[in-house]
MARDOVO-591644 format. One record per residue: residue in three letters; x, y, z of N, C-alpha, C in turn. Coordinates in steps of 0.2 Angstrom, whole numbers, plus 5000, padded with zeros to 4 digits. Layout:
% MARDOVO-591644
ALAXYZXYZXYZ
...
% end
This chain:
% MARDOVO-591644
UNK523856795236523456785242522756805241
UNK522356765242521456755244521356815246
UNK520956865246520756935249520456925251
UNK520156855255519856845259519956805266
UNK520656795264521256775269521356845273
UNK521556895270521556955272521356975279
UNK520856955280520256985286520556965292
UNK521056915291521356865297521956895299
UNK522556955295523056975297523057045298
UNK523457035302523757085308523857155303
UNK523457185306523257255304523857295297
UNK524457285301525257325297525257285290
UNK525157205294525457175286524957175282
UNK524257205283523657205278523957265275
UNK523957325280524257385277524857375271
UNK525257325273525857345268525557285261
UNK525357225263524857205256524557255254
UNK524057305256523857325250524457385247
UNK524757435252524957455247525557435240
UNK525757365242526257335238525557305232
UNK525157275235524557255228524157315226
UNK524057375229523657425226523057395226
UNK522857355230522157365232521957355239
UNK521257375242521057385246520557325250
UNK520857295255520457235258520057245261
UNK519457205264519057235269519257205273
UNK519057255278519457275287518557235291
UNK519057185295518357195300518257235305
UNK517657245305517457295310517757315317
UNK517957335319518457355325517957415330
UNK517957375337517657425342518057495341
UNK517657535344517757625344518257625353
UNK518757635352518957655359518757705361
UNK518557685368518257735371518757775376
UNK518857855376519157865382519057855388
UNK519757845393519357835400519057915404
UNK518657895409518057955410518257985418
UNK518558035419518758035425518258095430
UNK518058065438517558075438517958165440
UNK518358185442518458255444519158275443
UNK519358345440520058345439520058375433
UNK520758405431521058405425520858355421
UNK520758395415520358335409521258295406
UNK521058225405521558205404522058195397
UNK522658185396522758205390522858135387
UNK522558165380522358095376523058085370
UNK523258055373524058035364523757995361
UNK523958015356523857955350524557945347
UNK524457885344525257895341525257895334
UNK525857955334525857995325526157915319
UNK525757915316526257885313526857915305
UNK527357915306527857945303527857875295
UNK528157905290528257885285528657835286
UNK529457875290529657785291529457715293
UNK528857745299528457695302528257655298
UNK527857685293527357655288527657595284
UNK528357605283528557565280528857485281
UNK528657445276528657375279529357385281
UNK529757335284530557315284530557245283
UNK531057215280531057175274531657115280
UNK531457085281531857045285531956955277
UNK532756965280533156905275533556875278
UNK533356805279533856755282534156735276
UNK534856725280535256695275535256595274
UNK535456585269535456535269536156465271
UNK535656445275536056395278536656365273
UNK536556325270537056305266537556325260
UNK537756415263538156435257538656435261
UNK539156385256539756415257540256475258
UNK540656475262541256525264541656555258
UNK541756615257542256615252542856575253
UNK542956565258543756545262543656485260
UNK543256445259543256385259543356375248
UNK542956395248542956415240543356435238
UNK544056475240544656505238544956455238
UNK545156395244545556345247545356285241
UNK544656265239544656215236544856235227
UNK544656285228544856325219545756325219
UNK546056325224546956345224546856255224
UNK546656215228546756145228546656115220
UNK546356135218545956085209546456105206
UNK546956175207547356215202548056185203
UNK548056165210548756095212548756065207
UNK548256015208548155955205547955945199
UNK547655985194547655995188548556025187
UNK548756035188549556055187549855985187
UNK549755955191550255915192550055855188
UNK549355855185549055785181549555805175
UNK549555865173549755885166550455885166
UNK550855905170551855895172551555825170
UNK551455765173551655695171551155675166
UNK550755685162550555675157551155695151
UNK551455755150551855795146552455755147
UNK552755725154553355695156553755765156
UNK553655815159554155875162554255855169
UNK555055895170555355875175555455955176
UNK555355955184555455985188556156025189
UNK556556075189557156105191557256075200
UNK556756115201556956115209556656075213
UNK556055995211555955915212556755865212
UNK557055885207557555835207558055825209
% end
């Protein structure tokens, strides 16, 4: 990725580019929030939010792919090939069956 493409994505995923590339993009410049000013009263309380380690980390999302087959379906045609190769080989050979005749 262009690190100049950088400057166009969403704050987390820049975050987690650089730590996965180990380096540091430049951020654009972001207004300073400013607290709200109340004109009289208990001074109001200001939260921030902590950010914890697990936050920090990306979470990895995996679509699976449309076109894999079922084991089930994969077991059934593996036992169907196993028929019929059997059976090509009995009439190639000319063996007879015990419990056919």
């Amino acid at each position: 990725m262009n690190p100049k493409n950088l400057s166009h994505l969403d704050p987390k995923l820049r975050e987690a580019y650089e730590r996965v590339m180990g380096t540091s993009a430049p951020t654009p410049p972001s207004p300073t929030p400013t607290p709200p000013i109340t004109p009289s009263g208990p001074a109001p309380m200001i939260t921030t939010p902590v950010q914890t380690q697990e936050n920090s980390q990306s979470q990895v999302v995996v679509n699976k792919k449309k076109g894999k087959l079922s084991p089930i379906l994969v077991a059934i045609t593996v036992i169907l090939f196993f028929a019929v190769y059997t059976i090509i080989w009995i009439v190639v050979f000319g063996l007879k069956i015990p419990f056919l005749s």
